[in-house]
N, C-alpha and C positions, 0 to 999 in steps of 0.2 A: 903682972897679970895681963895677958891678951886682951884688946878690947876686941867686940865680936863689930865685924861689919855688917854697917845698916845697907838695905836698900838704896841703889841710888836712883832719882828721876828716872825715866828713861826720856832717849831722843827721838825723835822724830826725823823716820828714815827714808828715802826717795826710792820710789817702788824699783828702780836700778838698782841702788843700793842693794837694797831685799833681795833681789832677784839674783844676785853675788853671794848673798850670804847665804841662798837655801843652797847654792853648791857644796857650798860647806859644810850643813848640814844634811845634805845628801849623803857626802862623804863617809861620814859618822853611823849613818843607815847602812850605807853598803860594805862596809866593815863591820859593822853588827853581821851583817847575814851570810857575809862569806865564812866568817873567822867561826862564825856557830857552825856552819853545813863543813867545814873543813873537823870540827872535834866533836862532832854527833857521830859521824862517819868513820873515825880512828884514823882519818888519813896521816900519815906521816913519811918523811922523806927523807930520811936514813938510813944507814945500817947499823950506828951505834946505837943502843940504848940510851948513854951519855943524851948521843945527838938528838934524838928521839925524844926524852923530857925536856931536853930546852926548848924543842922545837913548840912541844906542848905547851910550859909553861909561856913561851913568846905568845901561844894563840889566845890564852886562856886571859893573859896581860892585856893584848890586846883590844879583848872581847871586854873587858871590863873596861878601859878605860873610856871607850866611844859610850859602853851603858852611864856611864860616869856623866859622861860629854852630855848626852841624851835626855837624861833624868833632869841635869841642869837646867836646859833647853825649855824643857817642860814642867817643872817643878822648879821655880828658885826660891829658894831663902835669901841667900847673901850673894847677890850680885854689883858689877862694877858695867859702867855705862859701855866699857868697850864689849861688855860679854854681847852675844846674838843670843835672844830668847825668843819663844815662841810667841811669847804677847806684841812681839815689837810687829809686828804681820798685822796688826789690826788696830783700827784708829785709836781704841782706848786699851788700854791692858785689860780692863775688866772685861772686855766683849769675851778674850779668850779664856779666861780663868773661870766664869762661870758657865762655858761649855764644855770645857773638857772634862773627861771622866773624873769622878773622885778619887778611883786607884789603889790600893792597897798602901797604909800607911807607911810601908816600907823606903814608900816614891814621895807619898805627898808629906810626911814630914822629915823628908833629907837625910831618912838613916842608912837608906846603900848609897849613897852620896858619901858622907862622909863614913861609911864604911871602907870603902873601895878607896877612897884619899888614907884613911890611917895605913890600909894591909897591902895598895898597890901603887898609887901613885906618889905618896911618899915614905920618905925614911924615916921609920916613926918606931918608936920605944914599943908601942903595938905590935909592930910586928917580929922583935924580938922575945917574947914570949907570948904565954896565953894560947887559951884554942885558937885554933885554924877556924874560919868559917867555913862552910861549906856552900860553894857556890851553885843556884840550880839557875844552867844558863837557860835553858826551856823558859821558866818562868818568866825572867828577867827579861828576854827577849819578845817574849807573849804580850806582858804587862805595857813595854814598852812601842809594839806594834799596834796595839786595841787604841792608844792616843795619837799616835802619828795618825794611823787611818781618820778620825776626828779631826785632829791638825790638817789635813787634804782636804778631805771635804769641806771646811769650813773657812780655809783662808782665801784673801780675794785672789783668781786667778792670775792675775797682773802682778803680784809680789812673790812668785817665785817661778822657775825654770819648770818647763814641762817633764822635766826628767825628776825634779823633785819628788812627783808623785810616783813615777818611776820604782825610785829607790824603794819608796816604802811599799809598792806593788809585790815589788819584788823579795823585800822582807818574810812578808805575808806568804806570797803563793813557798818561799822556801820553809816557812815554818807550817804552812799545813801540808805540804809535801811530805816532811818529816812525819806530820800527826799519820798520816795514813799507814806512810810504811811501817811505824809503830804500834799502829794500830791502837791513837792515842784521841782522845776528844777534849776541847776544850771549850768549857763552859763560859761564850762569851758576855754573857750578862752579870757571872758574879767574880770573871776574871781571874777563874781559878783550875788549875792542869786535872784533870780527871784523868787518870791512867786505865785504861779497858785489862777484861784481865785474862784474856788469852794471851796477847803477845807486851805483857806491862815489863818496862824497863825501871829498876828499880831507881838509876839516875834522874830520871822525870819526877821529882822532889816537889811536888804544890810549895815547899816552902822556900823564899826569895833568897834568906842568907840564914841558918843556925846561929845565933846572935843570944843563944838560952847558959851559953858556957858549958853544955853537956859536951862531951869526948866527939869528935867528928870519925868517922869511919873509913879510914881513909885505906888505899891501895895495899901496906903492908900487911893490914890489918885484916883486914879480907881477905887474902892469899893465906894468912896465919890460920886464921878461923876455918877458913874452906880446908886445908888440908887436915885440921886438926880435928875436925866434924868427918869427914873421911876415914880417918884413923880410929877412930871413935867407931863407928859403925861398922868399919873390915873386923875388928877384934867382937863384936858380937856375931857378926856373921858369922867367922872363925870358931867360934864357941859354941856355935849353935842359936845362939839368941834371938839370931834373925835368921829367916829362911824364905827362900821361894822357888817351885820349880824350875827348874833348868836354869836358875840363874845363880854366877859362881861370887864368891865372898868379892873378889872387887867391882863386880855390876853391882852387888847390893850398896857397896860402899859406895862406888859413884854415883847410885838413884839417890840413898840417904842422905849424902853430902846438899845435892843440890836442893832437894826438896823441902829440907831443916833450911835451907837458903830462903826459897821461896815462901814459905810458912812463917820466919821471921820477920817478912815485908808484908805481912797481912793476906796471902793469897797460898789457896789449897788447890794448884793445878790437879786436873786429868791424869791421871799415869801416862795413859800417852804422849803428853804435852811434853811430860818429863825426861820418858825417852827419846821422843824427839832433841831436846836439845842436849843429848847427854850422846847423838850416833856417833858422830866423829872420834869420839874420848872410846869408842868401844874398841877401833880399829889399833890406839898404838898401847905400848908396853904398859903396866900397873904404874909406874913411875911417872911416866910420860904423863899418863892419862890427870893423875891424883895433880902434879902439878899445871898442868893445862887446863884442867875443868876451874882449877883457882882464877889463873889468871880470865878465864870467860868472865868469872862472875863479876872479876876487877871490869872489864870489859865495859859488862852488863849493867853496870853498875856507877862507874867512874872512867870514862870512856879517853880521856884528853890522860890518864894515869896510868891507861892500859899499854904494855908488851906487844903492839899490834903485829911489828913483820913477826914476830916468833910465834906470835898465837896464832895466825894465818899460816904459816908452816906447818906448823903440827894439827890445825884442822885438815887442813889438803893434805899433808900424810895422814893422819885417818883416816878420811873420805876412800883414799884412793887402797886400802887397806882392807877395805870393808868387802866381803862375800855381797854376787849381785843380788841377792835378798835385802841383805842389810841397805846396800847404797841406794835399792829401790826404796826403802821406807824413810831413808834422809833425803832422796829428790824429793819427796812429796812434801818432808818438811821445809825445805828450802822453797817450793812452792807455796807453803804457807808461812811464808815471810819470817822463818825463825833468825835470830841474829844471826850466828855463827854465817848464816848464807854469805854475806856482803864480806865473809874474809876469803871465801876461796878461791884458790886458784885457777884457770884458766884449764888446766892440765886436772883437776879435780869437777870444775863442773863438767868436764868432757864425758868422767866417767862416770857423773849422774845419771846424765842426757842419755850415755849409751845402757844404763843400767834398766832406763826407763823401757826405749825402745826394742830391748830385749825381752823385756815382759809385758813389752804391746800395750804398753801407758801412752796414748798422748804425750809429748816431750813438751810442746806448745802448751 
């Protein structure tokens, strides 16, 4: 049987010292905040697919293991006198443990600690079977910014590097950067993701990790359902069951697909809203469209799992597909910050901008 390690003393460290080891935790901050703004963003640097999910999986790894580092930092249980804690900053441990936030139990009793040790940092029989968690990095990364900010403001300036605060400056302004463009609110008092629900991304998950052993929803699974919910609806349209003027059995499918989407994440959009994010998918073939609109939702959804060079291809071919009616009603949505905007092309936003200025829009 494992024996569990106790606490050990901690040392007493010369503000030099300190001031070396917040580089380190610096470190850890700034790898939080790139590896999040690198797979909020779908950026990827491939052309395999292969290449593509590793690259994801490396970020996602990543991302977890500095939250790992972090939560440590700020939360220990079981520590060894060479670890760097956040308490070692201040003449007694107690000064910092009874300032800092209380947190969501997640942090403060070490279960995405040693979550993230079973499913990523080690080789562990866990993660040979059993559900998948589901990781919500928004959260993790919020949760974990609302204490460092605390951490800054309250340790003595002299025991760490000006850039220290830096990092976690810098944390912060990227993750309300993010909030805006998603037009996202976070409730900093009870420390918890409020999704707004004009532009709500169903990946912004309030919950830290799925730890309930329900099914996780993952990329295939999604792609399945979305096209299956498609199909589903083109056959009543087809039938007659559904109908609306001047709109043909696969626009009905495409609105119904997404919408039964959005419906099942708690939110009844606008019809407008809907076609707004459904323009693109109008410009290419039935086939194209039915699997394109899936992967948006993986997109939408599960962003670091998503098909991003292909989905960015086949938005900017529909974009650029679209009659100057239609491309003026998707400028205006890519004016109002719909996702699909941040995948197109160079060569597709040319032909918003001109679609605008043809119809004596403002383009600005």
């Amino acid at each position: 049987m494992a024996r569990k390690r106790k606490r050990q003393p901690r040392i007493a460290r010369a503000d030099e010292s300190l001031r070396r080891a917040s580089i380190a935790v610096g470190y850890e901050v700034s790898t939080l905040a790139s590896t999040l703004h690198i797979m909020v963003n779908g950026a990827t640097t491939f052309d395999s697919p292969t290449s593509d999910r590793a690259v994801s999986n490396a970020l996602l790894h990543t991302f977890l293991l500095s939250a790992r580092n972090l939560c440590h930092f700020l939360y220990p249980h079981e520590s060894r006198t060479t670890d760097i804690l956040a308490e070692d900053f201040f003449d007694e441990p107690a000064d910092w443990i009874s300032m800092r936030p209380t947190g969501h139990a997640e942090f403060t009793d070490a279960t995405l600690v040693n979550l993230i040790s079973k499913r990523v940092a080690h080789l562990t029989w866990d993660r040979a079977g059993g559900t998948k968690p589901s990781w919500s990095v928004f959260a993790i990364a919020f949760q974990l910014g609302i204490v460092l900010e605390r951490l800054v403001a309250s340790v003595p300036a002299a025991r760490v590097t000006p850039g220290f605060g830096e990092d976690v400056s810098a944390l912060m302004k990227e993750l309300r950067r993010e909030l805006d463009k998603h037009k996202l609110e976070f409730d900093f008092e009870q420390a918890q993701l409020v999704t707004l629900f004009n532009e709500a991304d169903f990946w912004n998950n309030p919950r830290i990790v799925d730890s309930s052993g329900a099914p996780v929803d993952e990329a295939e699974s999604i792609r399945d359902t979305m096209k299956k919910t498609y199909d589903n609806h083109r056959r009543k349209a087809e039938s007659g069951e559904l109908s609306a003027p001047d709109s043909k059995p696969h626009e009905l499918a495409l609105y119904g697909a997404l919408a039964t989407r959005y419906q099942s994440g708690g939110m009844d959009p606008p019809e407008i809203i809907v076609w707004q994010e459904l323009a693109p998918f109008l410009g290419l073939s039935d086939d194209e469209a039915r699997d394109s609109l899936a992967e948006y939702v993986v997109f939408r959804e599960r962003p670091i799992d998503a098909k991003v060079r292909v989905l960015s291809e086949k938005i900017s071919q529909g974009i650029t597909a679209l009659d100057v009616t239609a491309r003026t009603m998707a400028a205006m949505a890519v004016e109002q910050k719909v996702a699909w905007g941040r995948l197109l092309s160079d060569d597709a936003r040319s032909a918003l901008t001109s679609a605008l200025e043809f119809d004596g829009v403002d383009a600005e």
